[in-house]
DRENPA-3360 file (N, C-alpha, C; in nm, 2 decimals, always signed):
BEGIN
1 = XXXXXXXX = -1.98/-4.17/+7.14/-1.87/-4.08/+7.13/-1.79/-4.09/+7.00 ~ -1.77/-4.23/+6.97/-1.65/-4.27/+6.84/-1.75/-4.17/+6.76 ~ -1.91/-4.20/+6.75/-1.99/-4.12/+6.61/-1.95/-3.99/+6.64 ~ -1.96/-3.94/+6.75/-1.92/-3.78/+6.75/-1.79/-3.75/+6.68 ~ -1.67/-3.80/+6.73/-1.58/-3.77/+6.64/-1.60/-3.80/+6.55 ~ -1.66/-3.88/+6.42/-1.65/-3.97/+6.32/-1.74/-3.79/+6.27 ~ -1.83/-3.77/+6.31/-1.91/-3.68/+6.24/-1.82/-3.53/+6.24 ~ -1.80/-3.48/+6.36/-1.69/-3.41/+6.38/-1.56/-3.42/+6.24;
9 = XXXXXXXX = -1.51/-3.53/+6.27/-1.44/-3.48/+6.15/-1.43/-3.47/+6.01 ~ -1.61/-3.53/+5.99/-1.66/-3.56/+5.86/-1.67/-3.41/+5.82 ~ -1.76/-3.31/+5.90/-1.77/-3.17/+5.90/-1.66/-3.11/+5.90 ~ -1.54/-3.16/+5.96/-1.46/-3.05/+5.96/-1.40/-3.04/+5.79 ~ -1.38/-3.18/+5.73/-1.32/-3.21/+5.62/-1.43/-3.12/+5.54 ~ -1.52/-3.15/+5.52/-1.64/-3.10/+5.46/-1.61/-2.96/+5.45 ~ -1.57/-2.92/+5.54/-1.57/-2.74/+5.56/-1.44/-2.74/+5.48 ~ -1.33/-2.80/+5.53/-1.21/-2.77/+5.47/-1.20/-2.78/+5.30;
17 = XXXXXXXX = -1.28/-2.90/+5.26/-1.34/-2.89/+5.14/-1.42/-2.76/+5.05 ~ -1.48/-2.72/+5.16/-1.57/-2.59/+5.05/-1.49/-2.49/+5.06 ~ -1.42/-2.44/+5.20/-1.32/-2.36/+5.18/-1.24/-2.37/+5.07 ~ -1.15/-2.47/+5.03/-1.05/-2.51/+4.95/-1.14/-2.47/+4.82 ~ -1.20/-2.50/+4.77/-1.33/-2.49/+4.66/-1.29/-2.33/+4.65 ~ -1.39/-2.29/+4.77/-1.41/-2.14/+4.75/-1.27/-2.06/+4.70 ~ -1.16/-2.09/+4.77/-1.03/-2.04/+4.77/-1.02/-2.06/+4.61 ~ -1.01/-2.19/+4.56/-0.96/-2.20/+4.40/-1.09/-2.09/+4.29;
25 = XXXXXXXX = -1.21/-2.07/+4.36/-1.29/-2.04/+4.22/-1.23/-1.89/+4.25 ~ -1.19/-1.86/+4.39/-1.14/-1.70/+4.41/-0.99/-1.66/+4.31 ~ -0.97/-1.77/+4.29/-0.84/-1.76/+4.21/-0.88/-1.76/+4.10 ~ -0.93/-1.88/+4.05/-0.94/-1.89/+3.93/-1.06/-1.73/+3.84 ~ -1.11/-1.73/+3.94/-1.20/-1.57/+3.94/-1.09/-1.44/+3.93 ~ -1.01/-1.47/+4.01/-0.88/-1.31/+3.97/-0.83/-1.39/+3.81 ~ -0.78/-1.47/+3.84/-0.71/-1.51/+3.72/-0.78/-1.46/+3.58 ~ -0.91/-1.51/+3.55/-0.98/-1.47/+3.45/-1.00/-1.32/+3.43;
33 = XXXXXXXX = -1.04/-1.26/+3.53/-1.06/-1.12/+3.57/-0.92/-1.03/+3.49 ~ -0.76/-1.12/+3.54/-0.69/-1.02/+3.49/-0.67/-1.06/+3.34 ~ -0.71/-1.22/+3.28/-0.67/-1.20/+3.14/-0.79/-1.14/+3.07 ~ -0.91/-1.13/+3.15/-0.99/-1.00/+3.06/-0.92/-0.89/+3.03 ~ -0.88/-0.82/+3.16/-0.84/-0.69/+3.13/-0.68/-0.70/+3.04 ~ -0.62/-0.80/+3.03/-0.53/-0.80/+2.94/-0.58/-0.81/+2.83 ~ -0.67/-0.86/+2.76/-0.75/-0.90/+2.68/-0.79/-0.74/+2.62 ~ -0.83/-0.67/+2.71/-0.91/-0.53/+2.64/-0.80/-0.45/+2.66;
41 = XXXXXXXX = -0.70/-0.48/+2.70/-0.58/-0.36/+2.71/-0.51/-0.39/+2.56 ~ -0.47/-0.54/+2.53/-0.39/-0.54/+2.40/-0.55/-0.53/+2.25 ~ -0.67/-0.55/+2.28/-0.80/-0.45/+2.20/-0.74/-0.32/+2.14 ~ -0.75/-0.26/+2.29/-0.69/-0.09/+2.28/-0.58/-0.11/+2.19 ~ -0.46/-0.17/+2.24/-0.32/-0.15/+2.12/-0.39/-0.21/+1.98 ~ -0.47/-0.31/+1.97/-0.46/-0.33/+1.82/-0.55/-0.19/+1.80 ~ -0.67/-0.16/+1.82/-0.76/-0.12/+1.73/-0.66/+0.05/+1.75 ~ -0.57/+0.12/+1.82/-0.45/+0.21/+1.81/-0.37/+0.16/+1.67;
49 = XXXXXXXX = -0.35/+0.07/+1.67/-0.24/-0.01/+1.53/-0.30/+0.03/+1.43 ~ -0.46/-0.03/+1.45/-0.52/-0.05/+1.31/-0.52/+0.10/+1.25 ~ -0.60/+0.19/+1.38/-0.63/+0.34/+1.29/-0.46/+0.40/+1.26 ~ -0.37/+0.36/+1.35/-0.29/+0.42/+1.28/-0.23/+0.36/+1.10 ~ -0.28/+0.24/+1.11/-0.27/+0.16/+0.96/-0.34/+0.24/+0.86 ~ -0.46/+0.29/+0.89/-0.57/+0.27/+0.80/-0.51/+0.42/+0.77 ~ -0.50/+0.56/+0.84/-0.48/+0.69/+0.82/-0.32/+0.68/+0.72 ~ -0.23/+0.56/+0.76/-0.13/+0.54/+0.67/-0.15/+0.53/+0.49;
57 = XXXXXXXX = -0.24/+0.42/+0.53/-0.27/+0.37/+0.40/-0.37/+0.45/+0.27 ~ -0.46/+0.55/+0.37/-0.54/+0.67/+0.31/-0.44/+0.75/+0.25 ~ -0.32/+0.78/+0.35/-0.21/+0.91/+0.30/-0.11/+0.85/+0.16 ~ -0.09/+0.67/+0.15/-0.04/+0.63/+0.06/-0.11/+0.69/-0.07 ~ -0.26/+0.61/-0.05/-0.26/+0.61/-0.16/-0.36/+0.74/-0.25 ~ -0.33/+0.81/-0.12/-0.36/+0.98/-0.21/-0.23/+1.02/-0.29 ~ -0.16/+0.96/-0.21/-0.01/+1.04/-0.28/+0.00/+0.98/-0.40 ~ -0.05/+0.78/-0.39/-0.03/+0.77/-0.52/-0.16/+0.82/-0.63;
65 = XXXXXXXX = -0.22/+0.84/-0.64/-0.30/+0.88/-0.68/-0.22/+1.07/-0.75 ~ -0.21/+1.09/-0.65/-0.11/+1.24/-0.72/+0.00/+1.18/-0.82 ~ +0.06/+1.09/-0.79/+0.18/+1.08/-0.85/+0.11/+0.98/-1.02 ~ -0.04/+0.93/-0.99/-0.06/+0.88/-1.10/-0.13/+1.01/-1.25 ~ -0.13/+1.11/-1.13/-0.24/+1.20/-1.24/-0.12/+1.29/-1.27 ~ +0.00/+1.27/-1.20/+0.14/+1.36/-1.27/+0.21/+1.30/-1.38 ~ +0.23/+1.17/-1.37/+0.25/+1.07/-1.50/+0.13/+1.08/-1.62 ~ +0.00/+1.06/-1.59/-0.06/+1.08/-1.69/-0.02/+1.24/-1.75;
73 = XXXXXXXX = -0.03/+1.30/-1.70/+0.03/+1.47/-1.74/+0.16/+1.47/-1.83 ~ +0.23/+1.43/-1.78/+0.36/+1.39/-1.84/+0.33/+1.32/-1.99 ~ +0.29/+1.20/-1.96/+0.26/+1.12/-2.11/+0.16/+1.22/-2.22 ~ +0.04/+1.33/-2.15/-0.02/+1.40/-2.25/+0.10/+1.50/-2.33 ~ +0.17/+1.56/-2.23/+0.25/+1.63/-2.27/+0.38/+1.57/-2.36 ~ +0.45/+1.49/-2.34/+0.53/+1.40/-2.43/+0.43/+1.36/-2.60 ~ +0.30/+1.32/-2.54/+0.26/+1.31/-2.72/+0.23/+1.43/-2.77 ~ +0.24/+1.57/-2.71/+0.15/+1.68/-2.77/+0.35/+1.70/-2.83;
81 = XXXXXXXX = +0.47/+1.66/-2.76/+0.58/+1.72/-2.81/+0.58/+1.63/-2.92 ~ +0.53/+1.47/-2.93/+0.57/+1.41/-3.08/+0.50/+1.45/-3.21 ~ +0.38/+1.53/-3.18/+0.32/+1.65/-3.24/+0.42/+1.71/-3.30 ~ +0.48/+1.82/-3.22/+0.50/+1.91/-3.26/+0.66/+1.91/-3.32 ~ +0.74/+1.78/-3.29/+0.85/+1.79/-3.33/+0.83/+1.73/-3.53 ~ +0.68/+1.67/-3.51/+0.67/+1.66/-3.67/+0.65/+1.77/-3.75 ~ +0.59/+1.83/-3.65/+0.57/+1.98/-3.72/+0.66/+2.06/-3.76 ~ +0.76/+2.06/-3.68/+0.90/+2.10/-3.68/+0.97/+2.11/-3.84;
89 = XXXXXXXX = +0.93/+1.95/-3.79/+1.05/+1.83/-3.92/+0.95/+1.89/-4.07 ~ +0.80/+1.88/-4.08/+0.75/+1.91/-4.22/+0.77/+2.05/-4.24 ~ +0.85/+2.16/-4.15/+0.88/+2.30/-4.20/+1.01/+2.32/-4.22 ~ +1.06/+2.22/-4.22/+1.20/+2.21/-4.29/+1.30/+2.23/-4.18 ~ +1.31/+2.22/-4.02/+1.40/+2.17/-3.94/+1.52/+2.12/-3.99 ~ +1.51/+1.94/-4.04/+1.60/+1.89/-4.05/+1.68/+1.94/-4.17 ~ +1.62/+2.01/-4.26/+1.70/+2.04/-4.41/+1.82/+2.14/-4.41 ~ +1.82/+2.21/-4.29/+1.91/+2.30/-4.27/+2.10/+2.26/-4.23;
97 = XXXXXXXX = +2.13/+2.31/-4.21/+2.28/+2.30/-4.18/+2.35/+2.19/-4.11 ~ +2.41/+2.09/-4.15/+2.41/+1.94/-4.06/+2.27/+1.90/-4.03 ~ +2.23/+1.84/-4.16/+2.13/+1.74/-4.14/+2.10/+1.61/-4.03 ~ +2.25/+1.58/-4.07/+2.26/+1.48/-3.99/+2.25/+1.47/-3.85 ~ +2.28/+1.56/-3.75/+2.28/+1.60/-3.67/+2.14/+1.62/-3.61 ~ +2.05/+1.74/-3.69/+1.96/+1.71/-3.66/+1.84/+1.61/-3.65 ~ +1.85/+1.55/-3.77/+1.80/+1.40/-3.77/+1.81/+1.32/-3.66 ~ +1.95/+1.30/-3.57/+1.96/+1.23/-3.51/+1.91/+1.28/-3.34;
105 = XXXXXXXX = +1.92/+1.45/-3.34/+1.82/+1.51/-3.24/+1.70/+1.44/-3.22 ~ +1.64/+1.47/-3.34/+1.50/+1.41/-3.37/+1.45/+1.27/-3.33 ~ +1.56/+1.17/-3.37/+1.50/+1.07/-3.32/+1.49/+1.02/-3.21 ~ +1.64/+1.10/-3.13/+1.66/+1.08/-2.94/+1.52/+1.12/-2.88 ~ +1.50/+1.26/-2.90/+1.38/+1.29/-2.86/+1.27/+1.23/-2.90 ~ +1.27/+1.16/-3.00/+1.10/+1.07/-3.02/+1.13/+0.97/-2.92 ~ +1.24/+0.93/-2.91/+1.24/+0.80/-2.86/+1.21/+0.81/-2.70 ~ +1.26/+0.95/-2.67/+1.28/+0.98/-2.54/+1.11/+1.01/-2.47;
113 = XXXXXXXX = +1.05/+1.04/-2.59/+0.84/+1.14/-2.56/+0.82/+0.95/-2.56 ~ +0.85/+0.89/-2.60/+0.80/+0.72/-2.67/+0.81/+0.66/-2.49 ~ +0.90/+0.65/-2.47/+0.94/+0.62/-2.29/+0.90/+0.67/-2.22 ~ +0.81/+0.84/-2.24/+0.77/+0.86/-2.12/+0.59/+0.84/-2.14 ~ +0.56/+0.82/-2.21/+0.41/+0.74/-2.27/+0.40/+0.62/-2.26 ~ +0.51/+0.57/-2.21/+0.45/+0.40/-2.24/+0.44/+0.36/-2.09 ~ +0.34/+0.27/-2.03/+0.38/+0.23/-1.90/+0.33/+0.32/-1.78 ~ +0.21/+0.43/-1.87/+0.15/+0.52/-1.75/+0.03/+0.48/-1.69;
121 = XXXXXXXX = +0.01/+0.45/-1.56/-0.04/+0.36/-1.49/-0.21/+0.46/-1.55 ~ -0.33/+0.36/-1.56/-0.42/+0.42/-1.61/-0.48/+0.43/-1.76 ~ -0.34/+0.43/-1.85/-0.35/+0.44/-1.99/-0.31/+0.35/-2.07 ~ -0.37/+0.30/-2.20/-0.29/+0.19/-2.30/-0.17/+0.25/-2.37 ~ -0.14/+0.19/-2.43/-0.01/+0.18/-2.46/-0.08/+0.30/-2.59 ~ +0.03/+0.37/-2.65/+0.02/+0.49/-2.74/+0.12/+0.43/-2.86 ~ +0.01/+0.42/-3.00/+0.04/+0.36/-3.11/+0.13/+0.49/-3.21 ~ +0.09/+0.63/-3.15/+0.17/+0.73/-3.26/+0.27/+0.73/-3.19;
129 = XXXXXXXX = +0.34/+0.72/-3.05/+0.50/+0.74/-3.04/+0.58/+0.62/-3.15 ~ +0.58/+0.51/-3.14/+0.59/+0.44/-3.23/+0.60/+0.45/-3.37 ~ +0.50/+0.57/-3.44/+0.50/+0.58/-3.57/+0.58/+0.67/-3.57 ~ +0.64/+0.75/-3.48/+0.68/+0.87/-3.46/+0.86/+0.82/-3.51 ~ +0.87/+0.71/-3.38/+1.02/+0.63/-3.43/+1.04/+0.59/-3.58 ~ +0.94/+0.50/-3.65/+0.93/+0.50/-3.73/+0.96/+0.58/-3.84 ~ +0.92/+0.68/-3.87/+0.94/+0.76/-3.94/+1.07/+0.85/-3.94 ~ +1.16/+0.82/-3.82/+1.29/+0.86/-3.78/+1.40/+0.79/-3.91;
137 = XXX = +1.31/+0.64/-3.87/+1.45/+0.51/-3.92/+1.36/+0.53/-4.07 ~ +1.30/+0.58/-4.15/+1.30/+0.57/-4.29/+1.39/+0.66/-4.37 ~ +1.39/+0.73/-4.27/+1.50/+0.87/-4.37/+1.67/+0.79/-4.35;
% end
């Protein structure tokens, strides 16, 4: 009899054992189960993040891209005006009525075509605005 109980409650432990088992892997089974699905839910928010990043960063840098080919425009245009204000000056501009005056037009303005040519993303630096000042401060 003592071995019957003795076995009796060997089995019962035993059972309460696998049960107990079964119950934690059932847990530990939801458990994993829901950090998967948290797992592919914050996936979804990044790779949401990312494309909204990436359509960001396309729209940047078309714009800069526009705003680099409007600065280059600008700087052609500024040397085609250091051109032409020489042209000005060898048809006798400055000789006229308050020299001085004009002269000193002349050199704001070179100075002013000189700053908008220097520092245009894409281009070297431009060696005639320079000559252009130059030839301001000899007279």
């Amino acid at each position: 009899m003592k071995l019957q109980n003795t076995l009796c409650v060997l089995f019962a432990g035993a059972a309460l054992l696998s049960i107990q088992g079964r119950a934690q892997d059932s847990v530990q089974q939801d458990t994993l189960e829901q950090r998967v699905e948290q797992l592919e839910k914050e996936l979804v928010e990044v790779t949401a993040s990312l494309e909204a990043l990436t359509e960001a960063a396309e729209a940047e840098a078309a714009e800069l891209d526009g705003i680099s080919r409007y600065l280059q425009q600008q700087a052609a245009a500024a040397k085609t005006m250091v051109g032409t204000l020489a042209t000005s000056e060898s048809q006798g501009f400055t000789a006229g009525i308050n020299y001085e005056s004009r002269h000193t037009l002349l050199g704001g303005w070179r100075n002013q075509l000189a700053a908008a040519q220097k520092g245009v993303p894409g281009t070297a630096a431009e060696p005639e605005a320079e000559a252009g000042r130059a030839r301001i401060g000899q007279r």
